[in-house]
N, C-alpha and C positions, 0 to 999 in steps of 0.2 A: 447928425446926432444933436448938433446945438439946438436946429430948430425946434426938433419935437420939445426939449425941455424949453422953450419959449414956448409951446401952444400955450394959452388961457388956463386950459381944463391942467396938464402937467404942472404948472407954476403954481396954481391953486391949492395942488396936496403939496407940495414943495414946498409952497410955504406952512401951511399946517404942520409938515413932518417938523421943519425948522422951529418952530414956538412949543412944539412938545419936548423934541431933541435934535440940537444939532446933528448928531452923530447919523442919523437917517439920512438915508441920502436915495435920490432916484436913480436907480440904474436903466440905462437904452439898453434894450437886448437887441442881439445882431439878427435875430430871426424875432417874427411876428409871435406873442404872447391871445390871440383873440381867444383860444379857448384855455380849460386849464391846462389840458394834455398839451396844447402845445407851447404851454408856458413852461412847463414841467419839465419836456424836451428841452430845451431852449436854455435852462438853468442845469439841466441835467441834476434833477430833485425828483422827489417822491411825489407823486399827481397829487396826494395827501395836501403835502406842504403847501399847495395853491389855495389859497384865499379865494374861493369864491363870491361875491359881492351882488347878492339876489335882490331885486325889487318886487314885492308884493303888495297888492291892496287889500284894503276891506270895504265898504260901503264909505267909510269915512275917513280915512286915512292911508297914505302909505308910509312903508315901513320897511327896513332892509335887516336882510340874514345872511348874515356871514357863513360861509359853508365852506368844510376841508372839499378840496378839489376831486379826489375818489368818494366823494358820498353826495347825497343825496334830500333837499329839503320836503319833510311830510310837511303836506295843505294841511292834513287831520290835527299834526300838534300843535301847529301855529294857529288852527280854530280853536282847540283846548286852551292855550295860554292865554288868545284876546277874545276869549268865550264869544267867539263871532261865527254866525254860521257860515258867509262868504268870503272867502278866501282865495284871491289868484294871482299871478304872477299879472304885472306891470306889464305894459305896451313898449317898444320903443320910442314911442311920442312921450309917453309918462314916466317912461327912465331919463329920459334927457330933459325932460320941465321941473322934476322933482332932483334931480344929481345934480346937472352940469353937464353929463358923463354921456357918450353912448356906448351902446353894451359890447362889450368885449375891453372897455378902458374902464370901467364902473371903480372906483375906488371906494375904501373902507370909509374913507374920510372926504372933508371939502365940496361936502354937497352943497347945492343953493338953494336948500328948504331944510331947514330943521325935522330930523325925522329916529324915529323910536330904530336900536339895533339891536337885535341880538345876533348873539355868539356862539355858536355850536359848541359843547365842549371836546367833540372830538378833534377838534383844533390843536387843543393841551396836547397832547400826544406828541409833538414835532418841538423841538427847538426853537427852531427858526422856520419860520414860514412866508409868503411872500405875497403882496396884496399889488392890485394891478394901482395904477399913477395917473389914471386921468387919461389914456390912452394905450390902445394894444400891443404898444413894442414900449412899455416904460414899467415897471414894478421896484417896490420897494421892501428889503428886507424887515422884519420883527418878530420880536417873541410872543408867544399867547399872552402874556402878562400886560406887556406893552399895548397890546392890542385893545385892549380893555381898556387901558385908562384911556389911549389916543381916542377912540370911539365915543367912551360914556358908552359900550354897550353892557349888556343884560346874558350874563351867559346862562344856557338853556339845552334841552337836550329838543333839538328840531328837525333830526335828520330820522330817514326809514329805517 
């Protein structure tokens, strides 16, 4: 358990969670978190409550969207919002150049490029909800509220 919270990528939101709020804190899950469903398991929560942590590009930028873990990010709204006609998800080579992170550890936060986020609002709906840490067996509790400011994201309605 020690080590994972020593990897690089885990210490990284750790520390972010730490300068927003102490009170955050990273949990090790005793089963692997790599998708939401089996984060979901694992916490024994609502597939909802998982934070999804999405990379997408445009011709000129990448950009991440937060998604409740039972739904689903539209390519079509996020053309409507960055009035862009191209719009796709991120490579694993260009999630881990632009995060830190590789996919199934993607955090909300702690990336190593400054980058635009939005927030689904069907997030709002849960309590508490749980975003991955820098790695697939690490997540960290928060409220939708909390999320927002931790982020600086943009909440938006993104999903089908």
């Amino acid at each position: 358990m020690q080590e994972l919270l020593n990897k690089e990528p885990v210490r990284r939101v750790g520390e972010k969670l730490k300068i927003f709020d102490k009170s955050l804190q990273i949990i090790v899950l005793d089963k692997t978190a790599k998708t939401a469903k089996d984060a979901a398991n694992s916490l024994k929560c609502d597939l909802g409550a998982i934070i999804k942590s999405l990379v997408f590009r445009t011709k000129n930028e990448f950009f991440i969207c937060l998604v409740s873990g039972d739904k689903k990010c539209s390519l079509n709204k996020l053309k409507k919002i960055l009035n862009e006609k191209d719009v796709s998800m991120a490579n694993a080579d260009q999630v881990k150049e632009n995060t830190g992170f590789s996919i199934g550890g993607v955090a909300p936060t702690g990336h190593l490029k400054k980058m635009n986020i939005f927030i689904d609002k069907s997030l709002s709906r849960f309590k508490y909800m749980y975003g991955a840490a820098g790695h697939p067996d690490c997540v960290f509790k928060i409220t939708y509220t909390e999320l927002i400011k931790l982020t600086n994201g943009k909440e938006e309605e993104i999903i089908e």
